[in-house]
C-alpha positions as CSV (number, residue, x, y, z in Angstrom):
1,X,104.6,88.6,127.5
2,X,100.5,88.2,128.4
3,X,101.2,88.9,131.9
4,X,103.4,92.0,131.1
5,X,100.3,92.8,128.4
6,X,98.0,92.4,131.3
7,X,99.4,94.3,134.4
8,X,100.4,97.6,132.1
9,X,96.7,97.5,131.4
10,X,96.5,99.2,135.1
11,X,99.3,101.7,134.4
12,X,98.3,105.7,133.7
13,X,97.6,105.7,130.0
14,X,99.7,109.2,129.7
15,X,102.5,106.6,131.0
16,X,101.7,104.4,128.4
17,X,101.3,106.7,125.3
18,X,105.4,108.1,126.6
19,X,106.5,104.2,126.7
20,X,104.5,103.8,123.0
21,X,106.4,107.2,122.0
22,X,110.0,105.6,122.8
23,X,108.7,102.1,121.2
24,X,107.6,104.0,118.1
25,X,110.8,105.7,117.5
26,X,113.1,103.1,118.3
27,X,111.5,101.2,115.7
28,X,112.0,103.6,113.4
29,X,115.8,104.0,113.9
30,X,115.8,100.4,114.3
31,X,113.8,99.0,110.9
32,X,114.9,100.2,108.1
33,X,112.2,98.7,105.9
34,X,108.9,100.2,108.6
35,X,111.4,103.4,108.1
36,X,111.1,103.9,104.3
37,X,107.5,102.7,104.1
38,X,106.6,105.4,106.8
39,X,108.5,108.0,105.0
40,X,107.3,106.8,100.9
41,X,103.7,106.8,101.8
42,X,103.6,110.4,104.2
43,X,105.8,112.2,101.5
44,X,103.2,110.6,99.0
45,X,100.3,112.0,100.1
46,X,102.1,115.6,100.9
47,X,102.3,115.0,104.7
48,X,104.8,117.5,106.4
49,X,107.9,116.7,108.8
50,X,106.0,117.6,111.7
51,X,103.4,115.5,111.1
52,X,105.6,112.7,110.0
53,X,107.2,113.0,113.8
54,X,103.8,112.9,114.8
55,X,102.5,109.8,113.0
56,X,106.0,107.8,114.2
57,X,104.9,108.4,117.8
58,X,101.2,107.6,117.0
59,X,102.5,104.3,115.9
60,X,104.2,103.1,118.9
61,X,101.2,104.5,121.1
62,X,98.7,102.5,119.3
63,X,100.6,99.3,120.7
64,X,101.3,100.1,124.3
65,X,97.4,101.7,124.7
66,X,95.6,98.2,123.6
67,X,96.2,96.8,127.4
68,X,94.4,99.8,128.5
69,X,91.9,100.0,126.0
70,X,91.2,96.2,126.2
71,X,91.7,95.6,129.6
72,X,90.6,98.1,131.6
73,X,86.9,97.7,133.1
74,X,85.0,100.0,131.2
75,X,83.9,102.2,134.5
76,X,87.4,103.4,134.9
77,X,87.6,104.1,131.3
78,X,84.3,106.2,130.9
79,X,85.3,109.5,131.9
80,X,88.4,109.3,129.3
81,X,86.0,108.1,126.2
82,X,83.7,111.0,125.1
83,X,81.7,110.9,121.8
84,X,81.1,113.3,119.1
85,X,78.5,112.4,116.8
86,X,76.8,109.6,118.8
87,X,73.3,111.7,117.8
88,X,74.5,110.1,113.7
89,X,75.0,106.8,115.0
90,X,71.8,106.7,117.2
91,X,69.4,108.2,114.3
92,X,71.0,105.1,111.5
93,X,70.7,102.5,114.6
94,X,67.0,103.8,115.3
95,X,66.1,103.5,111.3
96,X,66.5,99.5,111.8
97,X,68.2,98.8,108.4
98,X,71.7,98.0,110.0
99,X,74.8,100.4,110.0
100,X,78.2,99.9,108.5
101,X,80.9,101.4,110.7
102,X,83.9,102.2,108.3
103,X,86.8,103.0,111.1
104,X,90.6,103.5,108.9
105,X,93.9,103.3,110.3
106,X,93.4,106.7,112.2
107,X,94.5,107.2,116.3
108,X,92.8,104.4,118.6
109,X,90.6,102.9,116.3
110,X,90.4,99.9,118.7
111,X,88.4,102.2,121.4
112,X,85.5,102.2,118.3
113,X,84.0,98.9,119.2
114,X,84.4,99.5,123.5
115,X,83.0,102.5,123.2
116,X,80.1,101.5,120.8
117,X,79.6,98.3,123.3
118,X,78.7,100.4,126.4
119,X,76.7,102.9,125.0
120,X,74.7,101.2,122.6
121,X,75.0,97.4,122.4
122,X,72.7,97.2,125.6
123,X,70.0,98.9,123.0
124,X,70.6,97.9,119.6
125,X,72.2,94.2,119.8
126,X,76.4,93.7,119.7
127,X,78.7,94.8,116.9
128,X,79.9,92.2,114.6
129,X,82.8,92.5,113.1
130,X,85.3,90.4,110.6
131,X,89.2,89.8,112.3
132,X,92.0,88.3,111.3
133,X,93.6,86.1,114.1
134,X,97.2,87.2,115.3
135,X,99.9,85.3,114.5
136,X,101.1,85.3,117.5
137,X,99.7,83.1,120.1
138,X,99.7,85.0,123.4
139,X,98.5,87.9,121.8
140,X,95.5,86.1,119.7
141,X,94.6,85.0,123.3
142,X,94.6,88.7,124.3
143,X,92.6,89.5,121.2
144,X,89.6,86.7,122.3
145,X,89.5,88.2,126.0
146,X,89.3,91.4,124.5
147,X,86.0,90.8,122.0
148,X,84.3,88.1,124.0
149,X,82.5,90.2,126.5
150,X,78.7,91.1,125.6
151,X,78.1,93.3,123.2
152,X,81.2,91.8,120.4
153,X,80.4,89.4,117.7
154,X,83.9,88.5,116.4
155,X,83.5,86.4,113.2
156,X,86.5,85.2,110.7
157,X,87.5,86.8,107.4
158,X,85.9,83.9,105.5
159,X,82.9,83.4,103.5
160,X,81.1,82.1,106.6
161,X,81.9,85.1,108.5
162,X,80.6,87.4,105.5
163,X,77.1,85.7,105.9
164,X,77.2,86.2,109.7
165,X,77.7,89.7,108.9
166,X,75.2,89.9,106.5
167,X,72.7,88.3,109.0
168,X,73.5,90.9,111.6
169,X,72.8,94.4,109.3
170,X,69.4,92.1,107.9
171,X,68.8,92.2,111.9
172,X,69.5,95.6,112.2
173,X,72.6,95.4,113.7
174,X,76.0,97.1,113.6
175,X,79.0,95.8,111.6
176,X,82.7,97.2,111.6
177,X,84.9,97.2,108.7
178,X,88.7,98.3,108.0
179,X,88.0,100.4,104.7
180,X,91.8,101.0,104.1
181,X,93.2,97.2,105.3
182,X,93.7,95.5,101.9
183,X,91.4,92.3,101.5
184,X,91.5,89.0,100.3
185,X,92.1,88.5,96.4
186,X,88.5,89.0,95.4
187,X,87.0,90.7,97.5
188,X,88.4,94.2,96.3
189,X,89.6,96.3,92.9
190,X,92.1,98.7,92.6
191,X,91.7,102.5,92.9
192,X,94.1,105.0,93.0
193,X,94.9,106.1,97.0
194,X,97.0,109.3,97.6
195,X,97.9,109.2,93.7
196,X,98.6,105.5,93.6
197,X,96.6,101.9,93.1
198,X,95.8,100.1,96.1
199,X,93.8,97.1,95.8
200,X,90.6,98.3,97.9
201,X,87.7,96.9,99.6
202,X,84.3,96.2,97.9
203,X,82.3,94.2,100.4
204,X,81.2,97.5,102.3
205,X,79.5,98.7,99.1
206,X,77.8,95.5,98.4
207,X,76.7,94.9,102.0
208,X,75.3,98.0,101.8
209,X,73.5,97.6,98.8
210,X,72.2,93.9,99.7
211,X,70.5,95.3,103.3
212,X,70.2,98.9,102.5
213,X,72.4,99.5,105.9
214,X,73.8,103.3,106.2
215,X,77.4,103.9,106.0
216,X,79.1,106.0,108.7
217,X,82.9,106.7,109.7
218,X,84.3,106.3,113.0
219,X,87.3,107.3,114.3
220,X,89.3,107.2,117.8
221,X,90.9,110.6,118.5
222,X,93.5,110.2,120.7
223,X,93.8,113.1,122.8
224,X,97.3,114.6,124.0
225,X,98.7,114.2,127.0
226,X,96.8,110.7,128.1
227,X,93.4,112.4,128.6
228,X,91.3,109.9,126.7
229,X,89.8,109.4,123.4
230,X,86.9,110.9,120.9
231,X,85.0,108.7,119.3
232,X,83.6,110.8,116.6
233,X,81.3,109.1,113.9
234,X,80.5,110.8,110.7
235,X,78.4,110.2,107.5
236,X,79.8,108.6,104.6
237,X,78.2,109.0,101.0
238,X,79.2,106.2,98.2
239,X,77.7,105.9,94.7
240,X,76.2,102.4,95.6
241,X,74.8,102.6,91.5
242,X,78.2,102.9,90.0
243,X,80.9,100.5,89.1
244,X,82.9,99.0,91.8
245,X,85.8,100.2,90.7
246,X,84.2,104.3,90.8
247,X,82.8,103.1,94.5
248,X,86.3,102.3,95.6
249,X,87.4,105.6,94.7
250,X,85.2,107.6,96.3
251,X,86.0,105.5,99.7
252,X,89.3,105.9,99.2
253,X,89.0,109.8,98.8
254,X,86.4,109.8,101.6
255,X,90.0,108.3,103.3
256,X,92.0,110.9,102.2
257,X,89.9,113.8,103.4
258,X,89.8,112.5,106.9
259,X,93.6,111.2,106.7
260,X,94.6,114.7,106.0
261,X,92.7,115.9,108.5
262,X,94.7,114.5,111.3
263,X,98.3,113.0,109.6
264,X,100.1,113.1,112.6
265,X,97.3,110.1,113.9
266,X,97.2,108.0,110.8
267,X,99.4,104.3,110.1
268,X,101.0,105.7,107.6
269,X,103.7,102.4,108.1
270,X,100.6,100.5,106.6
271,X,101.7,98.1,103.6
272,X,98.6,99.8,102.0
273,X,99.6,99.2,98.5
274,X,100.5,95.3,99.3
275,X,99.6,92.6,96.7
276,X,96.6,90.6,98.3
């Protein structure tokens, strides 16, 4: 499987985004459990049929595009990555209090942190981010190639990797964060998303709050036809004085209005509402 992972890295991506369209749909005729959680959570939040088609081919591309997006040296990739909003990013980076980087579940989130690397990391220091290894061993190896090049700070989901975050935003630094990946028991609340609890993040609130570092969302746009990706990066207003509990609801409506902005490119097969 890694050398299959590695040599489609050099296919066409439009190649790749039709193989990830037949892999997502045969797993949704296949797997009957991705099938109704794709369907319960898009007919929860309203989506459409169309969409829903959409989001079923988003999720197989989103597989078959990480050799690209991983793989590929970056000067091949350049002309396929543009940015909109990089002027946001640059202003919170050139402030020196850190920025938090909150990229959901929506198209290629994973062309965030190349992108971010080869524009700004040369200025500004690497992005650190918290992961959670892959179970699966050939691919966890693909994962370390993939994040440790210059410019990527990988660090655990563990206390230890909480301070190294925390170091990097005191340094002025950038961190990413999942806002709509449920966390580890105690390190979130519940607020309601699309109508319905979901245990929800708090350490981007308090991170914020402990270093004063601006929160901004990032997204991958994944353009049709296999012409590349927009990194777009917008800003993101939290009540940082209220509750935790009223903090986590205004993320998780900030993730609605972007969500239902582009359905047909969010994970809606995403055990969102998962006990941690």
């Amino acid at each position: 499987m890694q050398t299959i992972f590695r040599l489609s890295a050099w296919l066409p991506l439009w190649a790749l985004h039709g193989i990830g369209t037949l892999l997502g749909w045969l797993v949704y005729c296949l797997d009957g459990t991705y099938r109704r959680r794709l369907v319960d959570h898009s007919g929860q939040a309203g989506i459409g049929a169309a969409d829903r088609r959409s989001s079923v081919s988003a999720a197989g591309k989103l597989v078959t595009e990480l050799p690209w997006v991983w793989l590929r040296p970056y000067a091949q990739k350049a002309s396929r990555i543009r940015w909109e909003g990089a002027d946001v990013l640059e202003a919170a980076l050139e402030r020196g209090k850190g920025v938090i980087l909150m990229t959901p579940h929506v198209g290629c989130f994973e062309v965030v942190p190349q992108a971010f690397v080869h524009r700004f990391a040369p200025r500004f220091g690497a992005m650190t981010f918290l992961y959670r290894p892959s179970k699966l061993h050939w691919f966890g190896r693909m994962q370390r190639a993939a994040w440790s090049g210059p410019g990527m700070d990988p660090v655990p989901t563990t206390m230890a990797g909480v301070r190294l975050v925390l170091k990097a935003l005191r340094q002025g630094r950038v961190t990413g964060l999942l806002p709509d990946q449920v966390p580890h028991a105690g390190f979130g609340v519940w607020a309601p998303f699309f109508g319905r609890r979901a245990y929800t993040m708090t350490l981007a609130a308090r991170l914020a709050q402990q270093t004063g570092a601006e929160l901004l969302m990032a997204w991958g746009d994944r353009l049709p036809y296999g012409r590349g990706y927009v990194v777009c990066i917008e800003p993101l207003q939290l009540p940082l004085d209220r509750t935790a509990e009223e903090t986590a609801t205004a993320l998780n409506q900030a993730m609605e209005r972007l969500i239902l902005r582009r359905p047909g490119m969010y994970l809606w097969s995403y055990a969102r509402y998962k006990q941690p």
